[in-house]
N, C-alpha and C positions, 0 to 999 in steps of 0.2 A: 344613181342615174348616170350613166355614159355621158362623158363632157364634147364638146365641141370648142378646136383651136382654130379656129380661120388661119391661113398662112399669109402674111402681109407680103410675102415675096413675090405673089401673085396680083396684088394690091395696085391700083393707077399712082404710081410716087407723084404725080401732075396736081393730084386730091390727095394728098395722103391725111390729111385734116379731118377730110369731108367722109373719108373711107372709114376713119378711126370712130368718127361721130354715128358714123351708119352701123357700127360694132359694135357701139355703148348700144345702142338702142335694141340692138339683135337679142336674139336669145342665145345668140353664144358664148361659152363661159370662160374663153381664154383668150389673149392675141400671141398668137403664134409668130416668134422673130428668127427667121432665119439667118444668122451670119455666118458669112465664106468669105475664106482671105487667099480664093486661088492657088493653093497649096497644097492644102487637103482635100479640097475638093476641087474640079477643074474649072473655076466659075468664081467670079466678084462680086457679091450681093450690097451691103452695105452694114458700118462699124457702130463706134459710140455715136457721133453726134446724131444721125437718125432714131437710133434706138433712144435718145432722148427726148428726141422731136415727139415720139410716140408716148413719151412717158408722160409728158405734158399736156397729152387731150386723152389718152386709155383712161378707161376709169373701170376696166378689168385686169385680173393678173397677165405680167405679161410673163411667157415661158420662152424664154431664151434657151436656142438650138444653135451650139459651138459648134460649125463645122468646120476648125480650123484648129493648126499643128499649137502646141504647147499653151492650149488653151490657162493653165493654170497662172498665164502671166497676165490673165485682162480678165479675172473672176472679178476681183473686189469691184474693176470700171465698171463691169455689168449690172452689178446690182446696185452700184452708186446710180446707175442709168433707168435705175427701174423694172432688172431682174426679179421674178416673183419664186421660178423654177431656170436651175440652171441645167444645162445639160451638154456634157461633154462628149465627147468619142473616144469607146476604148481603144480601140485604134490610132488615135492619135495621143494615148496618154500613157509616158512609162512609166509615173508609179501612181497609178490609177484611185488605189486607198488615199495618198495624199489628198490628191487635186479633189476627192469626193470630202474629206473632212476640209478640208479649204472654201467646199463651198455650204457644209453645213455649218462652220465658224460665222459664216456672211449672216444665216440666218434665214437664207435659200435652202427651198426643194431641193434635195441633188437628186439630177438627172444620167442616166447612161445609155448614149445611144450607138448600135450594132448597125452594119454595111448588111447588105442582104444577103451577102457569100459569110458572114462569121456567124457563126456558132451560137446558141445560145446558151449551151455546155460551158463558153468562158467565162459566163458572167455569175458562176457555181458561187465562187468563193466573196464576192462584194454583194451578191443578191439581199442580207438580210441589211445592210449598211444603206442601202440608196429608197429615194421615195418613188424614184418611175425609172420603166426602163422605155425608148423609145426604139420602137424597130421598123428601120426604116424596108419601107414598102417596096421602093423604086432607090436606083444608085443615085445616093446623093449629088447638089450640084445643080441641077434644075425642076423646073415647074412643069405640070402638062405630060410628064410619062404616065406610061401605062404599067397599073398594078401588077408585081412578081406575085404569081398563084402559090409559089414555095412558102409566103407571110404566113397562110392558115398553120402549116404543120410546126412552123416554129412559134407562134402565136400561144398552140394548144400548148406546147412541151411550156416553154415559159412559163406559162401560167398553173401547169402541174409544179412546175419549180419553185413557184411561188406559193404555193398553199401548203407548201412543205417547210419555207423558211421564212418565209414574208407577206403573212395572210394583209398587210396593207398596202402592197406594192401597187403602182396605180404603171397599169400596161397602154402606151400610147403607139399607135401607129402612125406613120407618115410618108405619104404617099402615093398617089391616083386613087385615091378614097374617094365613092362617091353615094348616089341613093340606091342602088342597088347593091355593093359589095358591104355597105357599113352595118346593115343589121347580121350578118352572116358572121362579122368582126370580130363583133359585140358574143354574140353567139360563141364565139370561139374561145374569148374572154379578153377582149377590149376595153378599157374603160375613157379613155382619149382618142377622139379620133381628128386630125388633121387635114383640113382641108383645104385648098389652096384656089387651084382654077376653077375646082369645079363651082365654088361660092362666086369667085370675083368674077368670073366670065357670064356668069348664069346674067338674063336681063333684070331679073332682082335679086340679088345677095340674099336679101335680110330674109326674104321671101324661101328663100333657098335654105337656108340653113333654118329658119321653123321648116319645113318638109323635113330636113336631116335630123331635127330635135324628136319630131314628131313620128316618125318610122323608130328611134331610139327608143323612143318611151315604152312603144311595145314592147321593145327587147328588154329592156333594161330590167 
């Protein structure tokens, strides 16, 4: 069954207690932590001690989304913080096999996430090594864009890529995902979908993401 990762980047940090507690109770099966350190991406979200904060009332895995330069110097922090799946940028990472056994040494998912202009032709030669690839949907850096329609075609190819070297690979998108383009996703071959405003803006969350569960099942 297709999973659902709420994005906490989109989350009220004023509640972030109350938002985490409203997530245990959800049918959602991840928490989505977005970190940016302004360099890699053009945007400050927030480091370790939050991602701790969260680790201390989640009582779902949390999948941590590095979007930041030399990720492989703050893996072990992550998962000391309560990393469940890590995920790096190949694009920000030059020797990319390492940083991936660095974070399957921790004991972490490793994750590889793609900008929406690269390739998914690069990720030929690591595909059978990683447990998820994430592609992001919109340019990384902020909350609230609107879905690049270009995701479906490299979505399919991906996922042909994958049934040829890595029938376990778990396909995550992230990105303006919402109740109309996620079963289509899924369709395409999704199995994580990412959702951020469209859950925390909605006037119920919890409410929102069973609709998003519940449109999945069909698909799924």
């Amino acid at each position: 069954m297709p999973l659902v990762a709420p994005s906490l980047l989109s989350a009220d940090f004023g509640n972030l207690k109350s938002q985490i507690e409203m997530l245990n109770r959800s049918l959602a099966d991840w928490l989505h932590i977005d970190v940016m350190d302004g360099v890699f991406v053009p945007n400050i979200s927030f480091g370790l001690p939050v991602c701790q904060a969260i680790q201390r009332y989640a009582q779902k895995p949390l999948d941590v989304h590095l979007m930041i330069i030399q990720p492989e110097r703050y893996l072990e922090a992550f998962q000391k913080a309560g990393a469940s799946i890590l995920t790096v940028h190949y694009e920000a990472c030059n020797h990319l096999h390492r940083t991936v056994g660095q974070i399957k040494e921790l004991g972490c998912r490793a994750g590889v996430a793609i900008n929406p202009h690269t390739s998914v032709h690069l990720l030929e030669d690591i595909l059978p090594e990683i447990d998820l690839v994430c592609l992001m949907s919109v340019n990384p850096g902020f909350g609230g864009q609107n879905f690049i329609e270009n995701t479906y075609k490299k979505l399919k190819k991906l996922r042909q890529m994958a049934n040829q070297t890595n029938k376990h690979l778990l396909i995550e998108i992230d990105g303006g995902v919402n109740i109309h383009n996620a079963p289509l996703l899924v369709e395409a071959g999704a199995d994580v979908l990412v959702a951020g405003s469209f859950v925390f803006n909605a006037a119920d969350p919890s409410q929102t993401i069973a609709d998003l569960k519940a449109v999945l099942c069909q698909k799924g």
